[in-house]
C-alpha positions as CSV (number, residue, x, y, z in Angstrom):
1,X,-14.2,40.7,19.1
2,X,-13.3,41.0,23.1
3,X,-16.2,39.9,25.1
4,X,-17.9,42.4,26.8
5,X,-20.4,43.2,29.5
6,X,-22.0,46.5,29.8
7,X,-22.6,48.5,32.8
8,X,-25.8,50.3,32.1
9,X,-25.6,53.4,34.0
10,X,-28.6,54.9,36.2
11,X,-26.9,57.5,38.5
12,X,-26.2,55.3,41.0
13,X,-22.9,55.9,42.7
14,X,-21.1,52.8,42.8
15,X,-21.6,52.5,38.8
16,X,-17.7,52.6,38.0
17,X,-17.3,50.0,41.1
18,X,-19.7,48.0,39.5
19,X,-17.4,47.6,36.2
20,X,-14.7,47.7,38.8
21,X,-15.7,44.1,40.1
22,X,-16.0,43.1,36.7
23,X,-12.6,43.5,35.5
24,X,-11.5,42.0,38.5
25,X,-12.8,38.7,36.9
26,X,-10.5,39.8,33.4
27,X,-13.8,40.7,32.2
28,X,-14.1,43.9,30.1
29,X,-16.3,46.0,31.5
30,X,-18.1,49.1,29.4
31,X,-20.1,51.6,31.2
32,X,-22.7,53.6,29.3
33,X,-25.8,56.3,30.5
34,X,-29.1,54.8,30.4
35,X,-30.0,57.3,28.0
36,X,-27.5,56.9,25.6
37,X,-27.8,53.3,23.9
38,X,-30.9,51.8,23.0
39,X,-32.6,48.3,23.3
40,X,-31.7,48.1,19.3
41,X,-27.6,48.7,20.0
42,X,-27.4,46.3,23.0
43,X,-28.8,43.8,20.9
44,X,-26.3,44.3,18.2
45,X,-23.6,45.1,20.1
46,X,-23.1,41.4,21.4
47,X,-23.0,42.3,24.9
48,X,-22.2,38.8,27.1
49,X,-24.3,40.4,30.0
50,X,-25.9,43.7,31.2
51,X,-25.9,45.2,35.0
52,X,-28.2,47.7,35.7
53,X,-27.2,50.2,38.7
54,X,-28.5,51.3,41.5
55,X,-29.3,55.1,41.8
56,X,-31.0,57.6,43.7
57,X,-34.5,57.9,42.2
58,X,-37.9,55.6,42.4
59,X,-38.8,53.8,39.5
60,X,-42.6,54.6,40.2
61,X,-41.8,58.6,39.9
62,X,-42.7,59.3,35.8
63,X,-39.5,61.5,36.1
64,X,-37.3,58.7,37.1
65,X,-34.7,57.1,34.5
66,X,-36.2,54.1,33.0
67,X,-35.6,51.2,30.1
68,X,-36.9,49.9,26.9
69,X,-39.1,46.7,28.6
70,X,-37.6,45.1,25.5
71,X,-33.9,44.5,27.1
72,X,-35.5,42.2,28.7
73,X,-36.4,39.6,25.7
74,X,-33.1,39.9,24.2
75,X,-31.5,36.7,25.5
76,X,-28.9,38.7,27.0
77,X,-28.4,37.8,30.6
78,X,-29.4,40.3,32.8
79,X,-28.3,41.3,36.7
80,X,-30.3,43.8,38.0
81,X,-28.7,46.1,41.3
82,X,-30.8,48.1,44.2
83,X,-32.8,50.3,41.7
84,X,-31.7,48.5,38.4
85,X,-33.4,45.4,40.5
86,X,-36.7,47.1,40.9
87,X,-36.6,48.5,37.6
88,X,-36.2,45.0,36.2
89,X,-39.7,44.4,38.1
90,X,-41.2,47.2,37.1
91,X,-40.4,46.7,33.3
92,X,-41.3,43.0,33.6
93,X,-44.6,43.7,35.0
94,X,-43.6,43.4,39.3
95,X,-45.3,45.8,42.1
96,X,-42.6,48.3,43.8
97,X,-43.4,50.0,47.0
98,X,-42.0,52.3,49.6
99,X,-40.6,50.9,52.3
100,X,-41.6,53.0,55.2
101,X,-40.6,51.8,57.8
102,X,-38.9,48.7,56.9
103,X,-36.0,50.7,54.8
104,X,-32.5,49.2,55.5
105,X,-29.2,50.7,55.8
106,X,-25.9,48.7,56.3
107,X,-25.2,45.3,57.0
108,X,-27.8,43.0,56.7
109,X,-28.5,39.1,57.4
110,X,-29.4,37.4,53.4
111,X,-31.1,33.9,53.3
112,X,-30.6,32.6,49.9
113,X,-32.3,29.9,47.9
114,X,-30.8,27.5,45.5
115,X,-29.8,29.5,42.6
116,X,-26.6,30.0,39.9
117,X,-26.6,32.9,41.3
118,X,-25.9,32.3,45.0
119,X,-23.4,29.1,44.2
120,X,-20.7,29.2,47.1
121,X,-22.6,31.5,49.2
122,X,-23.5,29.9,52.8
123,X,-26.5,30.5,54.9
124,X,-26.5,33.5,57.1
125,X,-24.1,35.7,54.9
126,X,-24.4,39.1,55.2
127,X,-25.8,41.8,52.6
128,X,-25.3,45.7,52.6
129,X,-28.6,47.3,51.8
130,X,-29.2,51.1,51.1
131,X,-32.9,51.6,50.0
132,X,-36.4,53.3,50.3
133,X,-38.1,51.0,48.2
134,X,-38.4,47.4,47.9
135,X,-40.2,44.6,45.1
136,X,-43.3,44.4,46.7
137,X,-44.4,41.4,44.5
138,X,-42.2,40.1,41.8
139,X,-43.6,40.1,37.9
140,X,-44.9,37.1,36.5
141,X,-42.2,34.3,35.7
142,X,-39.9,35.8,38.1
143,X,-39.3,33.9,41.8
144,X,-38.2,34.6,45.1
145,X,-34.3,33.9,45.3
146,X,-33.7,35.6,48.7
147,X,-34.7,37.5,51.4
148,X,-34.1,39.5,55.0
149,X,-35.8,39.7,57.7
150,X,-37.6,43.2,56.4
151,X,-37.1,42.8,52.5
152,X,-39.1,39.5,51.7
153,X,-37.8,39.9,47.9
154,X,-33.9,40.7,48.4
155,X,-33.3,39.0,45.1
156,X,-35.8,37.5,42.0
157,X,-35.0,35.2,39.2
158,X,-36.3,34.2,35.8
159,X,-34.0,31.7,35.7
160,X,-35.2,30.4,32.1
161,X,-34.2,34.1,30.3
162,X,-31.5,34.4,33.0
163,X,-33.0,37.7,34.5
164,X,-31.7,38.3,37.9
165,X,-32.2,41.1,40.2
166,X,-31.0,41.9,43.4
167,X,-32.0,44.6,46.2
168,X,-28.7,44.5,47.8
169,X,-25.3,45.7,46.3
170,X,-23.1,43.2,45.7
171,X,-20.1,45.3,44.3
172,X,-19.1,46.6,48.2
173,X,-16.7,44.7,50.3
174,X,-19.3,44.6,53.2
175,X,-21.5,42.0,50.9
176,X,-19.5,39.1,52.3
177,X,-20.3,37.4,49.2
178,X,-20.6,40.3,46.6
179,X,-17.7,39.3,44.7
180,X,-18.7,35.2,44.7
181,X,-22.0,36.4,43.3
182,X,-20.8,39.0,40.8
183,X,-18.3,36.1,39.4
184,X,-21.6,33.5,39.3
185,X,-23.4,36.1,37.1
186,X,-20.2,36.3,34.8
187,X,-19.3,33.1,34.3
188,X,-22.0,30.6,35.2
189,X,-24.9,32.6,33.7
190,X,-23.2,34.7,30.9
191,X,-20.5,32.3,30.1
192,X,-17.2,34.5,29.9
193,X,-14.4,33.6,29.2
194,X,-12.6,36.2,31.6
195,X,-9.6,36.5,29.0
196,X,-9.3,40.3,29.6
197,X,-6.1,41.8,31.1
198,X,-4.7,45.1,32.0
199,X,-1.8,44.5,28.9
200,X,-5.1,44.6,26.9
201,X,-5.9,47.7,28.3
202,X,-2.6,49.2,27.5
203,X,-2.1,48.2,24.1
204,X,-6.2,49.3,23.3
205,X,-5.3,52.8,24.7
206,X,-2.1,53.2,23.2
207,X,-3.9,52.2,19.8
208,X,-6.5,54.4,20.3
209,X,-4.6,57.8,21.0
210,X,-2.1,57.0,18.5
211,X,-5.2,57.5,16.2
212,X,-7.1,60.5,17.8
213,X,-3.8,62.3,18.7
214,X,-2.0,61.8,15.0
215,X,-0.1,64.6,14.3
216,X,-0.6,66.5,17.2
217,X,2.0,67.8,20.1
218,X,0.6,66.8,23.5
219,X,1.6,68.5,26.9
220,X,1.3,66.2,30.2
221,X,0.6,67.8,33.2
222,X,3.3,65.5,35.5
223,X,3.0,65.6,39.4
224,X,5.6,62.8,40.1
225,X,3.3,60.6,41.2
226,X,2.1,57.4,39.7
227,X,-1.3,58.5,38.1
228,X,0.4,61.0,36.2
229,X,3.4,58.8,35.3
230,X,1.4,56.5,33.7
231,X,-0.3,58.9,31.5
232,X,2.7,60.1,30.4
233,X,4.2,56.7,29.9
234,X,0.5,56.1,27.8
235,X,1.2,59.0,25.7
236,X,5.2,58.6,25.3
237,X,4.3,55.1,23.9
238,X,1.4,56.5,21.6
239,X,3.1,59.7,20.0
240,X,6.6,59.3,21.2
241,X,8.8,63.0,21.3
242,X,5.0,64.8,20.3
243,X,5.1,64.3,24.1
244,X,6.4,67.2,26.8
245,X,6.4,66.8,30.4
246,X,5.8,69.8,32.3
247,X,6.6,69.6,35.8
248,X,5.2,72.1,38.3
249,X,7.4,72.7,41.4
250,X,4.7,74.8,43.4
251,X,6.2,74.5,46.6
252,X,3.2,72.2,47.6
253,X,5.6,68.9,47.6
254,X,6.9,66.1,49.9
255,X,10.4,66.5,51.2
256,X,13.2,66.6,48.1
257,X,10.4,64.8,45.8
258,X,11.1,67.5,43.4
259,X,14.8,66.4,43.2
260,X,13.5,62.8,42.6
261,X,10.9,63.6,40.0
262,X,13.4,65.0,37.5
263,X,16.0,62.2,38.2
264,X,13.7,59.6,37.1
265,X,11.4,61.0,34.5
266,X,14.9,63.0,32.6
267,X,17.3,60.6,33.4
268,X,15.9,57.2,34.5
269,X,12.8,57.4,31.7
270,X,13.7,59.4,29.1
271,X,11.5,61.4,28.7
272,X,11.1,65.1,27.6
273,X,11.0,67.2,30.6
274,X,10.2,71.0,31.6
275,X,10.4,71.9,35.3
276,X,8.9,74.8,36.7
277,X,10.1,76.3,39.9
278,X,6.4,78.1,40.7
279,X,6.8,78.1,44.7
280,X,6.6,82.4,45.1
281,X,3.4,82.1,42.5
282,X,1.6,79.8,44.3
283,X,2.0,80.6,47.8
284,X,1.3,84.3,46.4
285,X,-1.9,83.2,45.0
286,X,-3.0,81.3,48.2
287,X,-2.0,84.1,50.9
288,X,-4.8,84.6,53.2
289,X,-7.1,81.4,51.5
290,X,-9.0,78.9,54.6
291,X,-11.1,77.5,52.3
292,X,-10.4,73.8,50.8
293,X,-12.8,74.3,48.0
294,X,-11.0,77.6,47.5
295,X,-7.7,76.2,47.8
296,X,-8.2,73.6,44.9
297,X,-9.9,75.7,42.6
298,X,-6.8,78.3,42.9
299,X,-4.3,75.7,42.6
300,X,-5.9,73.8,39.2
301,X,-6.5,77.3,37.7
302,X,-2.8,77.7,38.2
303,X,-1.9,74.4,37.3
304,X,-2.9,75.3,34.1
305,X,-2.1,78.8,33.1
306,X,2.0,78.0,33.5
307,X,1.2,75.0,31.6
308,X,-0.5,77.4,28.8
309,X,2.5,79.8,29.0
310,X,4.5,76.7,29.0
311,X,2.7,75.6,26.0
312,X,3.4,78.9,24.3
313,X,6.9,78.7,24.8
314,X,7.5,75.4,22.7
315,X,4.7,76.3,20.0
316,X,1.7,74.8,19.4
317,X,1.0,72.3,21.3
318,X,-3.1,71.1,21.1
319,X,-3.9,68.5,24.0
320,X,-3.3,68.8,27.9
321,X,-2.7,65.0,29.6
322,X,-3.3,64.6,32.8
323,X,-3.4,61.5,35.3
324,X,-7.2,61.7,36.6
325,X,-8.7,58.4,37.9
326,X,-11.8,57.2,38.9
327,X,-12.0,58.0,42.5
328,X,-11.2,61.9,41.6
329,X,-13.7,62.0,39.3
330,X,-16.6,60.5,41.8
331,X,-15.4,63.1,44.5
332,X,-15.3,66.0,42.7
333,X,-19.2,65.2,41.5
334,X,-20.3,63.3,38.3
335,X,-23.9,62.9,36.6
336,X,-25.9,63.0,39.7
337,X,-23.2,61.5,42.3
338,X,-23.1,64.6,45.0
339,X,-19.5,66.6,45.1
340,X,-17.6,65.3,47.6
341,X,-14.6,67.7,47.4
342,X,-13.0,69.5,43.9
343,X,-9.5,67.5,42.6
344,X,-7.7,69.7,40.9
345,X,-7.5,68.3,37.5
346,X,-11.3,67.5,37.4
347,X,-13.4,70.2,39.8
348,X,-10.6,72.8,39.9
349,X,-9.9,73.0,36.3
350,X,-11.2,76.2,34.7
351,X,-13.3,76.7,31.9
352,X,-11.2,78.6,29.7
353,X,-8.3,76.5,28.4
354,X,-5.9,77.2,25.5
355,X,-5.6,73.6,24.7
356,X,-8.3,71.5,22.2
357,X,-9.0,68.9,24.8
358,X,-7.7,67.2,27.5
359,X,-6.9,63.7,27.6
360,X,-7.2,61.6,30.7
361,X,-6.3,58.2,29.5
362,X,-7.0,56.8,33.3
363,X,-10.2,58.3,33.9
364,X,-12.3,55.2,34.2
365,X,-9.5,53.1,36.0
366,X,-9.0,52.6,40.0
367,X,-5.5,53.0,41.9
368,X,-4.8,49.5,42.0
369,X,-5.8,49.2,38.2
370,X,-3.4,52.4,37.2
371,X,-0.4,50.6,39.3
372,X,-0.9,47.4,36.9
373,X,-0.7,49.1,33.6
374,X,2.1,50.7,34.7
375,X,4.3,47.2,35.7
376,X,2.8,46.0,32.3
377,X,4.4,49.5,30.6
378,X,7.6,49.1,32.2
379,X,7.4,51.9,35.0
380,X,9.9,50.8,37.9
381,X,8.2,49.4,41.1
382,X,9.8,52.4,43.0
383,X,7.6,54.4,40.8
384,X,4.4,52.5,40.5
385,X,4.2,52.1,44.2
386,X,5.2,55.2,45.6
387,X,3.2,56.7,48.1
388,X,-0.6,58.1,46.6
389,X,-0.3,62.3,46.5
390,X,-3.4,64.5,46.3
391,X,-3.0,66.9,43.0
392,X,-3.0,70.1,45.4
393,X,0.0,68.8,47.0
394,X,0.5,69.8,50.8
395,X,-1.8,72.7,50.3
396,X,-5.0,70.1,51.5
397,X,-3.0,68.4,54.4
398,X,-2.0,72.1,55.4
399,X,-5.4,73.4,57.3
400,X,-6.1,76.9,57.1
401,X,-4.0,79.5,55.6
402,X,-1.2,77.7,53.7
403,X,2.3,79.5,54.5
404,X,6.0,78.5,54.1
405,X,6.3,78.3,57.5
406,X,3.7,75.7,58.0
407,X,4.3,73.7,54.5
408,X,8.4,73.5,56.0
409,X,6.9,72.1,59.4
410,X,4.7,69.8,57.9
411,X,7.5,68.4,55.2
412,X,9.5,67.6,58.2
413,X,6.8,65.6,60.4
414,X,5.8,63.9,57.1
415,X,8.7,62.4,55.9
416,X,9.4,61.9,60.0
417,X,6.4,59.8,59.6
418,X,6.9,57.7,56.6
419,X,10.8,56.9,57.5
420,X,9.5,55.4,60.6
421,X,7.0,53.3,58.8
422,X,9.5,52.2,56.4
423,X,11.9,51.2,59.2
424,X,9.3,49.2,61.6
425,X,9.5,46.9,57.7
426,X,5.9,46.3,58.0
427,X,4.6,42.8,56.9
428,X,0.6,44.8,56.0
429,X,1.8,48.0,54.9
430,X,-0.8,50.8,54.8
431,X,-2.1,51.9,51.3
432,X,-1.5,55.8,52.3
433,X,0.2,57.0,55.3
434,X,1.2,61.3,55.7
435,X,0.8,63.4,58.3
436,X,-1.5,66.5,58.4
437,X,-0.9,69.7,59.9
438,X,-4.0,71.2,61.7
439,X,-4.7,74.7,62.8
440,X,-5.0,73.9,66.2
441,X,-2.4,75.2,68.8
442,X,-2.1,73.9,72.1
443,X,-0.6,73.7,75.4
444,X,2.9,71.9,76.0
445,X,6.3,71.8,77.9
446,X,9.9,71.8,76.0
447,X,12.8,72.0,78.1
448,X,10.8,72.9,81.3
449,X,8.9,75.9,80.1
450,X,5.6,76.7,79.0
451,X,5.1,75.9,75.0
452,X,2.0,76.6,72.9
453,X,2.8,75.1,69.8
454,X,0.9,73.2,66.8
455,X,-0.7,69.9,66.5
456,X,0.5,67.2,63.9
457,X,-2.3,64.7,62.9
458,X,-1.1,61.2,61.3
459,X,-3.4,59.8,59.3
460,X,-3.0,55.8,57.6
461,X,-5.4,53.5,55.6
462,X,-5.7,50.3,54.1
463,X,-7.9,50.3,51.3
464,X,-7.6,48.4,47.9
465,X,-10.2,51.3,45.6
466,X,-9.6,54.1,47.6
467,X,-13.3,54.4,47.2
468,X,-13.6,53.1,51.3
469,X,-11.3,52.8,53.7
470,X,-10.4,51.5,56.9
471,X,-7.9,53.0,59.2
472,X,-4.9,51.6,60.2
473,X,-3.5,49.6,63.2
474,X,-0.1,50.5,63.4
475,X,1.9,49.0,66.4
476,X,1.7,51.6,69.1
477,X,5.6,51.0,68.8
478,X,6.0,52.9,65.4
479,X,3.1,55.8,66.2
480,X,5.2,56.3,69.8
481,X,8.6,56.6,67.7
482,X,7.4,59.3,65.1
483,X,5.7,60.8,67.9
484,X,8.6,61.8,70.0
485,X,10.6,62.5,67.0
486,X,8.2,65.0,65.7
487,X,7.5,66.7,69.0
488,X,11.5,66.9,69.9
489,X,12.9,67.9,66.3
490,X,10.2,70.3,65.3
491,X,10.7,72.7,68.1
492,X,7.1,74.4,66.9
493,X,5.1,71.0,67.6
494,X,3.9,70.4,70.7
495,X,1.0,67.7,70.0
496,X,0.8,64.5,67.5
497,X,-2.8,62.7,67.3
498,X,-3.2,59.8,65.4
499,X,-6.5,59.7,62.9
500,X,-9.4,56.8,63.4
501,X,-11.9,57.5,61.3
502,X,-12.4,55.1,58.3
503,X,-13.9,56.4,54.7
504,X,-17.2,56.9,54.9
505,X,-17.7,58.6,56.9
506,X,-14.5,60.5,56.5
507,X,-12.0,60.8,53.5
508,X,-8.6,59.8,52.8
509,X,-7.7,63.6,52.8
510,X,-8.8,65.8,55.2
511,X,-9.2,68.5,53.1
């Protein structure tokens, strides 16, 4: 049996990071709600470890999730994170408190003590801490591991049934040492193997659908880019011709990206392909529509009546596909994570659907995660790393009313953008680079007279989860090049600002 460790859910919002981390180390990761396994199935399950998440409750409210106390004599290692931490005390026997006045937020100085937990982590490392409570005294057996200068019990230990816990979360990039921990836990307190890969993935996926999906027709909602591809290239593998691609033209697209999505998915890939020329329908449907939220919702609802009447056309077809990952399915609001914003194919989608279930073959699996199964499914580079699309197309980088005039003007600064990123050949590429087109007008001069014309907003980021962000340092050089080429060809373009703002606060998208 593949070794496993399970991610035992308690709302927290980093939970799928958490299993994230894990299968960074080729170990397979398995998330489940704290509520829906017992003490009993861990036990039998053969679990190599457990992590218990953070979340947004306090493990002294009665109404708050909590465990079995019994988890903890299984002689399963366990790692215990912000709340999951101070529900390990609590369980165990321990003393939680509010902290008042000593809460912490962001980064934080960690003094460790000698522990397997902390191998390879220096002296005056820093933590990111996000909480309200704290382990006010640990429960018998358990000792102090680390500390800050406000939380005197960062981290507790019983090393002899390998019980950890710490108050800090180690599964961000601003722990300096998040990940050095997170690979002590796997491997020198739960002993993997780290033997899991995303080919393993693949093959277990394929496997599975070809079972659930036997005999049945699917329909893959394909945007061109590479979430969707590689749900499609899933499902081609698993039920072979059962497979249709239906691609949507809605007039939401990059420039001549429809063009391209047909060559290679008809003639490059093989596969069974449908395009839709849907550009009159959808700007029809968004005439006179500000709203993002309103936007998205319009745009998945339509997404998936032409794939019904698509659907009807061939016969009966019983399963949608569609290319959903993580990250969409954290911001459009899951279990008790807040909604961030509605994707398309998770928020937008509405309730009545002509199809017996959709299949999302991605949905627990990260950007960089989805790039590598498909490189290990034989999806050409040119494919797997194209630039990341949002569902809704140019509709949420289009602010306000979206009209064919604006979507035409923002085509052009876009690809204006991305050519002259492509030719400054830069060594650290960003992960995502577009341009936006606001709804603010403002004052310039073209050709000696007077202009009022529309602001252009370039936005790029380097990230490697699309869960944060940074902004990007391009050399004034290339931002001063698509500048002037956006302001002099685009005769309606009379401003271009550049975007700093990092995710959080912001997102990737800014609508």
């Amino acid at each position: 049996m593949r070794e496993r460790v399970l991610v035992l859910d308690f709302g927290g919002q980093y939970n799928m990071l958490i299993a994230r981390r894990v299968r960074e180390n080729h170990v397979y990761a398995e998330i489940r709600a704290w509520n829906r396994i017992t003490a009993d199935q861990i036990a039998a399950a053969g679990y190599k470890g457990v992590i218990l998440t953070g979340g947004p409750n306090s493990v002294y409210d009665p109404a708050s999730p909590h465990f079995d106390a019994a988890l903890l004599n299984l002689g399963v290692p366990i790692l215990g994170i912000c709340y999951g931490h101070q529900l390990m005390a609590w369980m165990a026997g321990g003393e939680i408190a509010s902290a008042g006045s000593v809460s912490e937020y962001g980064k934080i100085g960690l003094t460790v003590s000698d522990s397997p937990l902390f191998a390879g982590v220096p002296a005056g490392s820093v933590c990111w801490m996000s909480h309200t409570d704290y382990v006010k005294t640990p429960p018998p057996g358990f000792s102090v591991i680390a500390s800050t200068a406000l939380c005197p019990c960062a981290a507790m230990a019983d090393e002899g049934r390998r019980l950890y816990g710490v108050q800090f979360h180690p599964e961000v990039t601003h722990t300096q040492y998040g990940r050095q921990i997170l690979h002590n836990f796997l491997f020198a307190i739960c002993g993997c193997a780290g033997d899991w890969t995303m080919e393993d993935f693949a093959a277990s996926t394929v496997e599975r659908l070809r079972g659930e999906l036997e005999g049945k027709r699917a329909l893959c909602a394909l945007s061109g880019g590479v979430d969707s591809a590689v749900a499609a290239a899933l499902l081609h593998k698993a039920v072979g011709d059962r497979l249709v691609c239906v691609f949507v033209d809605h007039g939401l697209l990059r420039k001549g990206e429809a063009d391209e999505v047909e060559r290679v998915f008809r003639g490059q890939l093989g596969m069974r392909l449908i395009r839709v020329d849907a550009e009159e329908r959808f700007l029809a449907r968004l005439a006179g529509v500000a709203e993002p939220e309103r936007k998205r919702r319009i745009i998945g609802e339509e997404f998936i009546r032409i794939f019904e009447e698509e659907a009807k056309k061939l016969g009966q077809i019983d399963v949608l596909v569609q290319g959903t990952i993580y990250p969409d399915v954290v911001e459009s609001g899951s279990g008790e994570a807040a909604l961030i914003k509605s994707h398309h194919n998770v928020g937008g989608l509405p309730e009545r659907m002509d199809f017996e279930r959709v299949v999302e073959p991605l949905r627990e699996l990260f950007k960089d995660e989805v790039r590598a199964v498909g490189l290990t499914l034989g999806l050409p580079e040119t494919l797997v790393y194209r630039q990341p699309f949002p569902g809704p197309g140019l509709a949420v980088r289009v602010l306000g009313e979206v009209t064919k005039e604006k979507l035409d003007t923002l085509r052009e600064a876009d690809a204006v953008f991305r050519e002259e990123i492509e030719k400054a050949g830069l060594s650290d590429r960003p992960s995502q680079y577009f341009a936006v087109l606001t709804d603010e007008r403002s004052v310039g001069v073209k050709g000696d007279m007077r202009s009022y014309g529309r602001t252009v907003a370039l936005r790029a980021v380097t990230t490697d989860d699309f869960m944060t962000a940074d902004w990007t340092r391009l050399p004034y050089e290339v931002l001063a090049a698509a500048s002037g080429r956006i302001t002099n060809e685009l005769r309606n373009v009379s401003r271009v600002v550049y975007d700093i703002s990092s995710k959080p606060p912001a997102t990737v998208e800014w609508e």
